[in-house]
C-alpha positions in Angstrom: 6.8 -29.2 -6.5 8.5 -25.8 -7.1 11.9 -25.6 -7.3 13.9 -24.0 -5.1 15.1 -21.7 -8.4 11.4 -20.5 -8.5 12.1 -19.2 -4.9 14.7 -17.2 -5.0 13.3 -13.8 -5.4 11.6 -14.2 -2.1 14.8 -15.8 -0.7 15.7 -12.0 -1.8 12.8 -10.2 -0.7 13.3 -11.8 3.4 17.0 -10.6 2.9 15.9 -6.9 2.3 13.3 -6.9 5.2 15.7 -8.3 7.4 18.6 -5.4 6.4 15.7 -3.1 6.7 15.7 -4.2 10.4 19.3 -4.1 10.9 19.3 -0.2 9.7 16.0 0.2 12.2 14.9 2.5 9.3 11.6 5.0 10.2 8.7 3.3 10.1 6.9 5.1 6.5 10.4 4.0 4.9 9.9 0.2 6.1 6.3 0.5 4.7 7.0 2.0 1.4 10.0 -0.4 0.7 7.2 -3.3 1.4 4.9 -2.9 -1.2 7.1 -2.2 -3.8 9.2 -5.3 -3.3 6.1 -7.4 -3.1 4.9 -5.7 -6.3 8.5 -7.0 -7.6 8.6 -10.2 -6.1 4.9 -11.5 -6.6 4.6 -11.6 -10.5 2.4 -10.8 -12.0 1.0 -8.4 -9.6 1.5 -4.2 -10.5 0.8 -2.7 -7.9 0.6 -2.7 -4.3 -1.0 -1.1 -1.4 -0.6 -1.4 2.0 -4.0 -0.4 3.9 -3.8 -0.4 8.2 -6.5 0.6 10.4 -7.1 4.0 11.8 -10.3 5.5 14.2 -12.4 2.5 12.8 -11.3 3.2 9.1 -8.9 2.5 6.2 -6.5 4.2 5.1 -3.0 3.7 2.6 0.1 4.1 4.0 2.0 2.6 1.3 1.5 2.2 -2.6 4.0 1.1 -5.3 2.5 3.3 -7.4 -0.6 5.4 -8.2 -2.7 2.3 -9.4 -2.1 0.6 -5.9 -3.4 4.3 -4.1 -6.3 4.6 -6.3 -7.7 1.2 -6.3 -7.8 1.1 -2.6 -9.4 4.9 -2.1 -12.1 3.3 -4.6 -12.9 0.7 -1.9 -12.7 3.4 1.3 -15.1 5.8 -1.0 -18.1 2.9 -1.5 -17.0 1.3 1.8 -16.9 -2.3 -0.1 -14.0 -3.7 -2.0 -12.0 -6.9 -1.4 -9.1 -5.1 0.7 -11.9 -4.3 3.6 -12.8 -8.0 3.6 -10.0 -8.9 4.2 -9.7 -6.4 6.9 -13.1 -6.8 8.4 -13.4 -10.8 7.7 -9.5 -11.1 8.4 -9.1 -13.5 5.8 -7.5 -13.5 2.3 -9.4 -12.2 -0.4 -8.7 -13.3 -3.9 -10.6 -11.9 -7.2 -10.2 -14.3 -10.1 -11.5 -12.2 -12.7 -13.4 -8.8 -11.6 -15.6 -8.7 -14.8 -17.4 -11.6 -13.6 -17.3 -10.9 -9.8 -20.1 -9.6 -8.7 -19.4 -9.1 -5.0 -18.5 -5.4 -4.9 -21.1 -3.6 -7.5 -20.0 0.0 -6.7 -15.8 -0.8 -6.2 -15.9 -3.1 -9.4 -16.9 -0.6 -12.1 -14.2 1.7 -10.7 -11.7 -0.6 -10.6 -12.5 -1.9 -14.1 -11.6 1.2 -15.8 -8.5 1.3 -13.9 -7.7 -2.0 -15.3 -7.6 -4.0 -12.5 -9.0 -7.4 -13.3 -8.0 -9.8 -10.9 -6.3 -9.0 -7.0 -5.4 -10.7 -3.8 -5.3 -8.9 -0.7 -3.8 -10.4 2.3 -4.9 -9.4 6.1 -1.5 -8.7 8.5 -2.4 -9.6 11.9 -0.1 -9.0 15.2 -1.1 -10.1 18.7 -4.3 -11.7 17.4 -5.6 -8.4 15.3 -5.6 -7.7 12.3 -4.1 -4.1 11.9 -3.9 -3.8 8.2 -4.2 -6.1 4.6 -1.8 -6.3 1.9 -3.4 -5.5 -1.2 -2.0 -6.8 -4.6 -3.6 -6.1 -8.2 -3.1 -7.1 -11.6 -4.6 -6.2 -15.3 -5.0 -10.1 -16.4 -7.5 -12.5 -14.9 -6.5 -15.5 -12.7 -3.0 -14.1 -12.6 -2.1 -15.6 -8.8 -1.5 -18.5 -9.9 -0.7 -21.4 -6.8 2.7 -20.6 -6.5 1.8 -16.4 -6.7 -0.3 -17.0 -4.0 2.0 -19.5 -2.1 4.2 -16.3 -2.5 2.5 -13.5 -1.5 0.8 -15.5 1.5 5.1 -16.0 2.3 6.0 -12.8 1.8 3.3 -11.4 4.0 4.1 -13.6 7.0 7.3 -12.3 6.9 6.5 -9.0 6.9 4.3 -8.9 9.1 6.5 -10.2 11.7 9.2 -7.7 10.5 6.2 -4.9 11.1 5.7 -6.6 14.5 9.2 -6.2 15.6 9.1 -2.7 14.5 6.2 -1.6 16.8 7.4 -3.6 20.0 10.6 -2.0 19.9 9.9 1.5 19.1 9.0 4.3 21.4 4.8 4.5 21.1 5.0 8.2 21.1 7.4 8.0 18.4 6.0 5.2 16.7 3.0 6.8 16.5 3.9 10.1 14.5 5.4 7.6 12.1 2.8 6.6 11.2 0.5 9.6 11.2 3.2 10.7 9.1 3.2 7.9 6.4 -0.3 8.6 6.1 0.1 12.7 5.3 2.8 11.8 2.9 -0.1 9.8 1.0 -2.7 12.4 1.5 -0.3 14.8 0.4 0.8 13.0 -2.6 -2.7 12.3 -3.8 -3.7 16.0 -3.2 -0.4 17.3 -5.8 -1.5 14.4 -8.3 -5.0 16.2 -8.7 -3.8 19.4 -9.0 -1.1 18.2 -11.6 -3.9 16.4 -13.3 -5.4 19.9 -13.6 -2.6 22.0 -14.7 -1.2 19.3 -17.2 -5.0 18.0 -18.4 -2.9 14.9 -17.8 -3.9 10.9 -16.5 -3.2 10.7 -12.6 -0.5 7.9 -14.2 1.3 10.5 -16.1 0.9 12.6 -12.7 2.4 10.3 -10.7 5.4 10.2 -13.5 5.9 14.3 -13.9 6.0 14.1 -9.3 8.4 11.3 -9.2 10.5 12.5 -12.4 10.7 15.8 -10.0 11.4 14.2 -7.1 14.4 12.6 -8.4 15.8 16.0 -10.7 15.6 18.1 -7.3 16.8 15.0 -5.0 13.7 15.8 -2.9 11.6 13.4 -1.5 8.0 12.9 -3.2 6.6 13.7 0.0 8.5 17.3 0.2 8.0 18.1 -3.4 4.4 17.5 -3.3 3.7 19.6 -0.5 5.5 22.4 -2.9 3.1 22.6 -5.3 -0.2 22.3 -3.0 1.8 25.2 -1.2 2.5 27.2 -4.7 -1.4 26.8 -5.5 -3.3 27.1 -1.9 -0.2 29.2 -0.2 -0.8 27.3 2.9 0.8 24.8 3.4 -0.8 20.8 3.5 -2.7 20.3 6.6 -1.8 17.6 8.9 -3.6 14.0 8.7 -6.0 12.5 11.1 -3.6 10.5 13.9 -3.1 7.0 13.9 -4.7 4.8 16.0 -1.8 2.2 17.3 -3.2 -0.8 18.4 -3.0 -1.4 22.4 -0.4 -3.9 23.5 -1.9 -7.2 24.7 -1.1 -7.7 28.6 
């Protein structure tokens, strides 16, 4: 039995979704608060991802970090991975130890030099469909331990139902751009972090760093500051990410 000690960071975690619903924060705000709590919250996990459906795809609209964003662009690139079976086969997906999984051949070696060796990804489902997965990785094998996973399985119920209570309030029009727009900030971010990479001859980890180390000297948001520099090398500025298909309402 765990004790009730052992649960009091996700005591804390359900207090900071529900005061995220009590500002009624923008939708890409909710989302990016998300994974990085559960990064903080489900030890030993990290990084996170958050992956929701769009046109038929995948795509992140949340990472804690650049490990989170790359390991689940791996999986969209070779269209296998355990984040889309959990989407597809809406059902949790746990990976024990990734050197001896053999499930995913052309995600696996990928993710292997990332250092991702084990990972747990969690489907979200709202009105009976499963709109996106929580995805959760970590450099040691078996690291989701019974209790991690008793976690994270927690801690994805209850966002989920937070996320729910987002899109039946909000305006669909509105609602909508939201989330076309978390999904440029991502595409944006990822586009600076190569050209970074470039210019510095640097790890996209040390990327990420030098953006967010920017971000917070210019009290910008990542977003803004990222769409500076593609803007300082292309002179146009980003273009605009695919739209967002919002799931239909069930009548």
């Amino acid at each position: 039995m765990v004790s009730p000690a052992a649960d009091f960071p996700l005591a804390s975690a359900y207090s900071q979704l529900l005061a995220l619903l009590a500002d009624s924060l923008h939708v890409d705000v909710f989302l990016d608060h998300v994974v990085k709590v559960a990064a903080e919250v489900i030890s030993p996990a990290v990084a996170c991802g958050l992956t929701m459906r769009r046109d038929g795809g995948a795509f992140t609209v949340a990472g804690s970090d650049d490990l989170a964003a790359r390991a689940d662009e791996i999986q969209y690139g070779a269209d296998e991975g355990p984040c889309l079976d959990a989407l597809r086969r809406e059902r949790v997906v746990e990976v024990v130890d990734l050197r001896e999984d053999r499930r995913w051949p052309r995600y696996r070696e990928h993710a292997l030099r990332l250092g991702i060796v084990s990972s747990l990804s969690l489907p979200m489902t709202i009105d009976r469909e499963t709109v996106g997965a929580l995805n959760l990785y970590a450099t040691q094998p078996a690291a989701f331990t019974q209790t991690a996973r008793r976690h994270a399985l927690a801690f994805t119920d209850q966002a989920t139902a937070a996320l729910t209570v987002i899109l039946r309030q909000a305006d669909q029009s509105l609602l909508h751009q939201q989330l076309t727009d978390a999904m440029a900030s991502r595409s944006i971010i990822d586009q600076a972090l190569g050209v970074l990479m470039g210019q510095q001859r640097c790890t996209a980890k040390e990327a990420f760093a030098l953006l967010r180390q920017a971000s917070q000297h210019r009290n910008r948001k990542l977003r803004d500051v990222a769409a500076q520099i593609i803007k300082q090398i292309s002179g146009e500025d980003p273009p605009p990410a695919p739209e967002f298909a919002v799931p239909r309402p069930q009548s």
